[in-house]
Phi, psi and omega in degrees: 000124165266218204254314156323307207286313121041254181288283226274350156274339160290331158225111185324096144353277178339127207278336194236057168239332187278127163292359175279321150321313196276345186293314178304325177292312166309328166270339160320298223294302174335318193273314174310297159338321173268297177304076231248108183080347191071066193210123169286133166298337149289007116322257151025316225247333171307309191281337094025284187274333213236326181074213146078240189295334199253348135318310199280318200287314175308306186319312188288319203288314163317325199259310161311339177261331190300276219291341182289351181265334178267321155312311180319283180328280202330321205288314222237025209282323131337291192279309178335303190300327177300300174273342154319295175309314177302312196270351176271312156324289183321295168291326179304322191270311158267018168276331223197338178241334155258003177080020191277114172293299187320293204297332158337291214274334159291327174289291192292357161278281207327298184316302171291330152340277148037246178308266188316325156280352151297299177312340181275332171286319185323291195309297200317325184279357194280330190307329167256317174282019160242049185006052190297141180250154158033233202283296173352275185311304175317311185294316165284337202289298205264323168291262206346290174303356184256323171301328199288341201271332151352296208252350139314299158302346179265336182284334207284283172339305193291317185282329165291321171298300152309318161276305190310275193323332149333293196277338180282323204282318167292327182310316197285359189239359157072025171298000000 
């Protein structure tokens, strides 16, 4: 036996047997979650209690991330979209039709990914054109964030259910 056959029988490959995996998806979805906008949400939480400067401060940082995610649209918006669709197709296919774990344990991260940057552009334009302000702009900020942790719980919950059954279903061919 060498040293390859080795390491891969002592530590399990396999994305959703591996703990690295689960770590990673739990801190993507914790980190998409906080940042709300490319904004810390404790901004957010700042400006709530105290008003004034960390108002001022939450707005100025939202006009800076809004117009910089709508210049990415303008520029990029179309082929963004394009190699987005290519690579969740792309793992969709070799996820669910050749059977590829990685490309599984990778489609159910991307795919709601996704999903929350689409929702992150949508807000950022509603956020200029209707120029939303102050308690408004607080109030969009944390429903933005709460779908996204929605819709986290819900991929975390889907990719859990989907890894069992994996690891149960491979387990039983002792693969």
């Amino acid at each position: 036996m060498n040293w390859y056959e080795l390491v891969f029988e002592v530590i399990d490959m396999r994305s959703f047997s591996n703990l690295w995996y689960w770590i990673a998806l739990a801190v993507a979805w914790s980190t998409t979650s906080h940042w709300v906008l490319g904004v810390p949400y404790d901004m957010v939480l700042r400006a709530r209690r105290h008003g004034g400067q960390a108002q001022q401060d939450l707005e100025d940082m939202v006009r800076i991330t809004t117009n910089r995610l709508l210049y990415i649209l303008k520029m990029t918006g179309p082929v963004l979209l394009a190699f987005v669709c290519f690579v969740l197709v792309s793992l969709g296919i070799m996820a669910f039709y050749y059977n590829i774990e990685i490309a599984q344990a990778l489609f159910l991260l991307a795919f709601p990914m996704s999903i929350v940057g689409g929702l992150t552009f949508r807000t950022a334009a509603r956020i200029v054109r209707e120029m939303i302000r102050g308690e408004a702009l607080q109030k969009t900020l944390a429903t933005h964030r709460v779908v996204t942790q929605g819709i986290g719980m819900l991929s975390i919950f889907v990719t859990a259910m989907y890894g069992m059954y994996q690891n149960m279903s491979l387990g039983a061919l002792g693969q």
